[in-house]
C-alpha positions in Angstrom: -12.1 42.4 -21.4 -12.4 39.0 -20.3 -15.9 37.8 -20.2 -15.0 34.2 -19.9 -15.2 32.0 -16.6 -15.0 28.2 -15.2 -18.1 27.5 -13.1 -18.7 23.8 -11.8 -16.4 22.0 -14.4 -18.3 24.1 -17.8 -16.4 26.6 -19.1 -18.9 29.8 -19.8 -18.3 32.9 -22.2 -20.5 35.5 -22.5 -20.9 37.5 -25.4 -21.3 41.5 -23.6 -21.3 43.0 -20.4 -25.1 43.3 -20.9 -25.7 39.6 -21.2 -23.3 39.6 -17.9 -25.4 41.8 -16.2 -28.5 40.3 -17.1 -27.6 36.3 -15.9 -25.4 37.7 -12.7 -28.9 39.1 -11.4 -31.2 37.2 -8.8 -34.0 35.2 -10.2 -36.5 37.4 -11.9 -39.9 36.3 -13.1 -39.0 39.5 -15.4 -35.5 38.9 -16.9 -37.0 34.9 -17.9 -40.2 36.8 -19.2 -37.1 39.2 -21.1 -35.5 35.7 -22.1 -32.4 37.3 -20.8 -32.4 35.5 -17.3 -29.6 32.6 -16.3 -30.7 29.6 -17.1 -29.0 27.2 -14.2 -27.8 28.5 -10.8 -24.0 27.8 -12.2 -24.6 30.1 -15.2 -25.5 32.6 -12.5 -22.5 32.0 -10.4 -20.3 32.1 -13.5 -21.5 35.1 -14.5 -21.5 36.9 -11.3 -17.5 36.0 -11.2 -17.0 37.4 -14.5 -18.9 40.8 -13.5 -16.8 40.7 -9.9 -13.6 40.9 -12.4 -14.9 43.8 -14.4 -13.7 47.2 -13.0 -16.2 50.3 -12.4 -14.7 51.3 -16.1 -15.7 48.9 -18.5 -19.2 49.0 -17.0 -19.6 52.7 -16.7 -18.4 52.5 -20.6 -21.2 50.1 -21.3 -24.5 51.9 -20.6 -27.7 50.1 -21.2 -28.8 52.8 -23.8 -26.3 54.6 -26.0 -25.6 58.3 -24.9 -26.3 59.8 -28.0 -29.8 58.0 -28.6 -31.0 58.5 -24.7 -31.3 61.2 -22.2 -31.6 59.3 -19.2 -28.5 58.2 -20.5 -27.1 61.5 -21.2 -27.7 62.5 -17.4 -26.6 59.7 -15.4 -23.6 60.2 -17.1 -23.0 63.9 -17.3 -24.4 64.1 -13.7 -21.4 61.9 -12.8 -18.5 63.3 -10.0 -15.3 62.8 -12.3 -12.7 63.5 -9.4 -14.3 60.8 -7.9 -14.9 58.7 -10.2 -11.1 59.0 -10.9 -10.5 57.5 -8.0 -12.4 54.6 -8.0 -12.7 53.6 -11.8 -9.6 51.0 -11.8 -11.2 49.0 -9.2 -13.4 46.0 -10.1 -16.6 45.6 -8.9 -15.4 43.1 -6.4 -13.1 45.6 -4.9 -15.9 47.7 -4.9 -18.3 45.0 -2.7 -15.9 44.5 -0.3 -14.8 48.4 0.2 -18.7 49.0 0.5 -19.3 46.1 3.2 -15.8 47.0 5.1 -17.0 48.2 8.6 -14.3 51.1 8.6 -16.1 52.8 5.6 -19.0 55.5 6.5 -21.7 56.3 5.3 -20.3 59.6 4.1 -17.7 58.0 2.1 -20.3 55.8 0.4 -22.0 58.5 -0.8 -19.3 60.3 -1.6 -18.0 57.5 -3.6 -21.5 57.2 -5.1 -21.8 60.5 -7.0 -18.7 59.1 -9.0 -20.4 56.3 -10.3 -22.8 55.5 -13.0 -26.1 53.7 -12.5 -24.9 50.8 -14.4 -22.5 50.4 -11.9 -24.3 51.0 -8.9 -26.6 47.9 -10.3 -23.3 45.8 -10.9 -22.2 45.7 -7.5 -26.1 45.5 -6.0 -25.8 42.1 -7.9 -22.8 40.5 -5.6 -24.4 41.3 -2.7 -26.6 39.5 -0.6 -29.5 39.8 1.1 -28.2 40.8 4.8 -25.4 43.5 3.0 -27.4 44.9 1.2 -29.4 45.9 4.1 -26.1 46.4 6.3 -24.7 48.9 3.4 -27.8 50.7 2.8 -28.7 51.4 6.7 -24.7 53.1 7.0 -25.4 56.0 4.8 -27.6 59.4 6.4 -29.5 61.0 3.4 -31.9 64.2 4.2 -33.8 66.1 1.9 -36.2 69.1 3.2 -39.6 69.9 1.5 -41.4 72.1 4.5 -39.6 69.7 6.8 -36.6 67.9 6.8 -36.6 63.5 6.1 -33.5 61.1 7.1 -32.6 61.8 9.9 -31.0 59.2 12.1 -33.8 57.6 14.2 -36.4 58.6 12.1 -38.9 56.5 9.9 -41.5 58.3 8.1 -44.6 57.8 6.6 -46.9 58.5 3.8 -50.6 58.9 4.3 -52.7 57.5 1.1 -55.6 58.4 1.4 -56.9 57.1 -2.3 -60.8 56.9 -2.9 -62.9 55.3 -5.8 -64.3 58.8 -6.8 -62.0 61.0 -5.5 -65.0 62.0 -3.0 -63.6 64.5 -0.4 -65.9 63.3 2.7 -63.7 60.0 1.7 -60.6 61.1 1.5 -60.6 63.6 5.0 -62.0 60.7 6.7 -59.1 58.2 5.8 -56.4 61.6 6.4 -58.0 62.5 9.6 -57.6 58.5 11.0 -54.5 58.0 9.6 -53.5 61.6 11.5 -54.8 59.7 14.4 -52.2 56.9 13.9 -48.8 59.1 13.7 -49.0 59.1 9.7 -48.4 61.3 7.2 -45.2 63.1 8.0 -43.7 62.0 4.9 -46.6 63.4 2.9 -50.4 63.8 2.7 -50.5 62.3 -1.0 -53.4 61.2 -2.9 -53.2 58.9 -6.3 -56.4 60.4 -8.1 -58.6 58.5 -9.5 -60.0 61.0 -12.1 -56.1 62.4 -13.6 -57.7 66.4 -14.6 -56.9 69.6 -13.6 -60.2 70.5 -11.8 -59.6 67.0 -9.9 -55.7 67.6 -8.6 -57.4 71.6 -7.6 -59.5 69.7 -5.7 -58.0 67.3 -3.6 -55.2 69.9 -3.3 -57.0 72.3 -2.0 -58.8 69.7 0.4 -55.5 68.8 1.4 -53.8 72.2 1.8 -57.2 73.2 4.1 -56.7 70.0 6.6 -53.1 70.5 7.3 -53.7 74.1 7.7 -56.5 74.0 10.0 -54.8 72.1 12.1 -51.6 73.4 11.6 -49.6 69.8 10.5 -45.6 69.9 9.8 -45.7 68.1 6.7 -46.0 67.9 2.6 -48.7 67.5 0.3 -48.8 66.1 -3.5 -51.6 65.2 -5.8 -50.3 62.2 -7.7 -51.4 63.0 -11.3 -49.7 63.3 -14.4 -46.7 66.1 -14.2 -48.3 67.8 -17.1 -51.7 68.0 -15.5 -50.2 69.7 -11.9 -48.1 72.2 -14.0 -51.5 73.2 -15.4 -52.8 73.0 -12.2 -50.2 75.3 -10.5 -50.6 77.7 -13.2 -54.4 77.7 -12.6 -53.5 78.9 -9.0 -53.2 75.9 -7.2 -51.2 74.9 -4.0 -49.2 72.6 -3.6 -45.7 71.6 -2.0 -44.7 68.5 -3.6 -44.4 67.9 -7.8 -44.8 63.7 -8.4 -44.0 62.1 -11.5 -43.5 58.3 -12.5 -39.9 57.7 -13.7 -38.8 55.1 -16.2 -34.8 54.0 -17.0 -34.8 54.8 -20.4 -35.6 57.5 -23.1 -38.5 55.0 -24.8 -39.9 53.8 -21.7 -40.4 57.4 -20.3 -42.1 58.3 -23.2 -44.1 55.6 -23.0 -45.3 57.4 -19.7 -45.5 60.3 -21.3 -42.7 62.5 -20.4 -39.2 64.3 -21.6 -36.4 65.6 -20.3 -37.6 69.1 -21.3 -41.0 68.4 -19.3 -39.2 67.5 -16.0 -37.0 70.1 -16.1 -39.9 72.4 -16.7 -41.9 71.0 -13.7 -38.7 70.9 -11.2 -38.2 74.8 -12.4 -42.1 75.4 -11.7 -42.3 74.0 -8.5 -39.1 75.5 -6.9 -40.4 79.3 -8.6 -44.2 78.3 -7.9 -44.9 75.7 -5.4 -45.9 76.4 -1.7 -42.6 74.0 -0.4 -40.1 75.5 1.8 -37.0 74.0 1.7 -35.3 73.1 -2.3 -36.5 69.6 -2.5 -40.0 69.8 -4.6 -39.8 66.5 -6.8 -41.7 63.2 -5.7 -40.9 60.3 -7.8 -41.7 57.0 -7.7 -40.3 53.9 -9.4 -40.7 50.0 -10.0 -38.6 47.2 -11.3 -39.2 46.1 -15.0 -41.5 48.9 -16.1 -39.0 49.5 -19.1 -39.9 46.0 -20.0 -43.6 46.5 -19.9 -43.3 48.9 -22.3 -40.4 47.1 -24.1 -38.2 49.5 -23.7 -35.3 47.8 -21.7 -33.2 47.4 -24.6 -32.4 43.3 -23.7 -31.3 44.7 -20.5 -32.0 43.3 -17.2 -34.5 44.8 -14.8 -32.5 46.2 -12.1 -29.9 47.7 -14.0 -33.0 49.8 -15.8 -34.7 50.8 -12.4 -30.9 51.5 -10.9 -30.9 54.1 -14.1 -34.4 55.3 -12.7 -32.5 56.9 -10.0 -29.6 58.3 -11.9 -32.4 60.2 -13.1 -34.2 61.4 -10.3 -30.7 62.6 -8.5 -30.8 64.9 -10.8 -33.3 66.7 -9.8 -32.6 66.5 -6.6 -35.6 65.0 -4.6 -37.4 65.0 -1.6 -39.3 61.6 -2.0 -38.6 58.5 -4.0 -40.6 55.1 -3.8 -40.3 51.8 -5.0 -43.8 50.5 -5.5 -42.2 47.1 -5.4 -44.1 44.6 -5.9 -47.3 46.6 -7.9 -46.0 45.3 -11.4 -47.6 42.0 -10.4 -45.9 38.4 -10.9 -45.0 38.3 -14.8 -42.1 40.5 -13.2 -41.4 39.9 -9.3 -43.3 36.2 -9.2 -43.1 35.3 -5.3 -42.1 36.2 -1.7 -38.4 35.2 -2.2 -38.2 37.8 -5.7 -40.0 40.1 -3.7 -37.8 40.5 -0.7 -35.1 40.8 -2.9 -36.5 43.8 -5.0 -37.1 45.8 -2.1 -33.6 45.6 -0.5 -31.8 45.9 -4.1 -34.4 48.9 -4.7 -33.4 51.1 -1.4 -29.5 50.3 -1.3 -29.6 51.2 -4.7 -31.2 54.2 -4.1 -29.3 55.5 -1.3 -25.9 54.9 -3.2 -27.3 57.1 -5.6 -28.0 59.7 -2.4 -31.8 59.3 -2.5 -34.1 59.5 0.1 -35.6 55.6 -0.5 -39.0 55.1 0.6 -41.1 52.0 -0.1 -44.1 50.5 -0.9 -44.1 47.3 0.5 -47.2 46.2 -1.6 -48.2 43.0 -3.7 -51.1 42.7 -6.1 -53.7 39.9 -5.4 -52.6 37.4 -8.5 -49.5 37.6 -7.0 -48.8 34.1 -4.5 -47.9 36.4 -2.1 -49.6 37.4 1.2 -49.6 39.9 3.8 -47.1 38.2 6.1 -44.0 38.9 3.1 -44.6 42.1 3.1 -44.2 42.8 6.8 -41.0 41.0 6.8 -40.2 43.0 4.0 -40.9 45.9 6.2 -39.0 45.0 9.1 -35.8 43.9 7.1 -36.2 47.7 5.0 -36.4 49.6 8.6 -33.0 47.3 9.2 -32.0 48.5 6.0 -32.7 52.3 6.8 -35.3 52.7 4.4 -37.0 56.4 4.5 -40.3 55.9 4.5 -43.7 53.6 3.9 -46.8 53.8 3.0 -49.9 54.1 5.5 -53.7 53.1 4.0 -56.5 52.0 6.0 -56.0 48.3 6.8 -53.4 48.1 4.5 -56.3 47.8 1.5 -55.8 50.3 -1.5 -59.7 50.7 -2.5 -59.0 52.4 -5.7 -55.6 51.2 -6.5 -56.9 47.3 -5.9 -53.9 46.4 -3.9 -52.4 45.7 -0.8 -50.0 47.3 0.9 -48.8 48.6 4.7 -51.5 49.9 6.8 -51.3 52.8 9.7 -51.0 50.0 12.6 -47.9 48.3 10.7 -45.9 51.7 11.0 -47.1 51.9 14.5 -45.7 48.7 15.4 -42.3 49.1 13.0 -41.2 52.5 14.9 -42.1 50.8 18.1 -39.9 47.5 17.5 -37.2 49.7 15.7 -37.6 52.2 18.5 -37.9 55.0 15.9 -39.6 58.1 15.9 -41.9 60.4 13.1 -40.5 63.3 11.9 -39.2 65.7 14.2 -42.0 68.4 13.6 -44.2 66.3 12.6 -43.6 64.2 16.2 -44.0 67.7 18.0 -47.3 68.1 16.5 -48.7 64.5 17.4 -47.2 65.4 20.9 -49.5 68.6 21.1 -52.4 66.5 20.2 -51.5 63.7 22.7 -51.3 61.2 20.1 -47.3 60.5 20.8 -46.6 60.3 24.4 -43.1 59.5 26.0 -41.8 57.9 22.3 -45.0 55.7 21.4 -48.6 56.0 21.0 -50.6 57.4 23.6 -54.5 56.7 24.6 -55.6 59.3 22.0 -54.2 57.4 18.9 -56.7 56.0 16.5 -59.5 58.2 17.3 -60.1 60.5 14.5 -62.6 62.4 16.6 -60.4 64.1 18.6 -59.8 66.7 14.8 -63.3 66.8 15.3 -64.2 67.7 19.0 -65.7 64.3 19.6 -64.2 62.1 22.4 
């Protein structure tokens, strides 16, 4: 394996496909916190030539954790297609750019080439891309999932509804679902980050939010974002619910770190799908971020997109209806500025579909970042280019409990009008009833929560 290259006149050799990976990546305020970034733009270069040389192989036999010591490990690579796999594993991960980007390749046949290949590699090829293919490979592949109703389809661009509050007060929380209602959002979920993580809190708000969408009858999910050990209590107490959310991490230490196993997602997935309210076979919410594994040093000298490409070899596994990159919520030690921002997000949802997901994400920065509210709408607009799933919708964009910012009901508005997308079949239906949507857009009635409440 040749790990050696020529770049501007230096020769540079590189010691393992990890240190590869690491110095072919972007600029990451993370991987030079990690002391694993490149340290000139030509190291970068010369390192992205050597990884365009390595075939899907030699990276898939070079995980970022060792199989035996790791179960994230463990499933991205048992959960691997062989026969397809087969097929592609001579090819480097050049060949494997350019067959991505070709315009006589589907979406079907990414995805079908996808389930043959690890995380690791997934990452690898992420890492020759640029900005405008990553967006143009992620927007050709068609990924649904179905919960009570059914996301991806073409056309479509969803939304969750956050409704967080301080206190978790319920007068709070039905005011912010009822406006955003008003707005056309929510048809991705009606989910709630508590503030207070306890069982008699997730009963709460679950039952608050199972009594507004069945009062007024709403085609859509709802999930209490608390700790997966504290909602299987909660289901076993009696409560409703439709989706199951848990936090995912790219390795064995770092999930632990957030407190979970192997054994405790399988028993949540298996609870949900016996015990939950949902419809359709897709119960599991996760949600994800670039360089958590480091925070928790836990990355194992590994770079930070590989680890959060191994956070969705996980989560295919169990086979979800919602995952979301909370992109930029790690702050700036990790994703410093606009430019390592943008980047994130696009990496984050190609990524994601390749491994079949249905990407959503939150387009959000916290306020030490130098970042402002104009990057994240063009991140926005380029991820609806880049057929992301979903965002998220919060008053004005301004998480009160959270303490971030992020996309607010009137920036969906305006992204499914440029885009010329539409909510959620049923869930569109619905708004159409209430004469929220009319003829593909907001109507007169938008934005006026009273209309739930028989004012004017």
């Amino acid at each position: 394996m040749n790990l050696t290259t020529i770049s501007g006149g230096k020769t540079y050799q590189f010691s393992s496909v990890r240190e590869v990976m690491a110095k072919a990546n972007e600029l990451k305020s993370g991987d030079c916190l990690a002391g694993i970034a490149a340290q000139t733009k030509l190291e970068r270069i010369a390192a992205k030539r050597v990884l365009s040389q390595l075939t899907v192989a030699q990276i898939r036999n070079h995980p970022a954790v060792s199989y035996e010591k790791d179960f994230v490990t463990q499933i991205i690579q048992d959960d691997v297609d062989e026969a397809e796999y087969e097929k592609v594993k001579d090819w480097t991960i050049g060949e494997l750019r350019e067959w991505l980007l070709d315009s006589q390749t589907s979406g079907n046949d990414m995805l079908k080439c996808g389930r043959g290949l690890s995380s690791e590699c997934i990452a690898a090829v992420a890492k020759l891309m640029g900005n405008l293919d990553l967006m143009y490979a992620g927007n050709k592949m068609t990924i649904l999932a179905t919960c009570n109703t059914t996301i991806g389809q073409q056309g479509v661009l969803a939304s969750r509804l956050q409704p967080n509050h301080p206190t978790d007060d319920e007068r709070g929380v039905r005011a912010s679902v009822l406006e955003g209602l008003s707005y056309g959002i929510g048809d991705a979920v009606l989910g709630l980050n508590p503030a207070i993580d306890t069982v008699d809190s997730t009963l709460s708000i679950w039952r608050l939010l199972e009594e507004i969408k069945e009062k007024y009858e709403i085609p859509t999910q709802t999930c209490v974002l608390s700790h997966i050990s504290t909602q299987m209590k909660a289901l076993a107490a009696g409560g409703r619910a439709d989706l199951c959310f848990q936090s995912l991490a790219g390795s064995q230490e770092a999930c632990e770190a957030f407190g979970i196993s192997r054994g405790m997602l399988d028993e949540g997935w298996k609870m949900f799908l016996e015990e939950g309210s949902a419809v359709g076979e897709n119960v599991m919410y996760f949600e994800t971020g670039q360089a958590s594994e480091l925070s928790s040093d836990a990355h194992n000298g590994w770079d930070q997109v590989t680890m959060e490409c191994r956070c969705y070899g996980l989560a295919r596994h169990y086979k979800p209806f919602l995952v979301n990159t909370v992109v930029g919520f790690m702050g700036p030690e990790y994703l410093y500025d606009s430019s390592q921002l943008l980047r994130a997000g696009l990496e984050d949802v190609f990524c994601g579909h390749l491994h079949g997901l249905p990407m959503g994400c939150d387009a959000c920065y916290t306020n030490h970042m130098p970042v402002d509210q104009n990057d994240i709408e063009d991140l926005a607009v380029m991820l609806s280019a880049a057929g992301c799933h979903y965002f998220m919708g919060l008053p004005q964009g301004d998480d009160v409990m959270l303490m971030y910012q992020s996309t607010g009901y009137h920036d969906i508005a305006a992204l499914r009008e440029m885009s010329g997308k539409q909510p959620i079949e049923e869930f569109r239906q619905w708004l159409e009833k209430r004469g929220i949507w009319v003829n593909g857009g907001l109507g007169p009635k938008a934005g006026n929560p009273a209309i739930f409440t028989g004012g004017r």
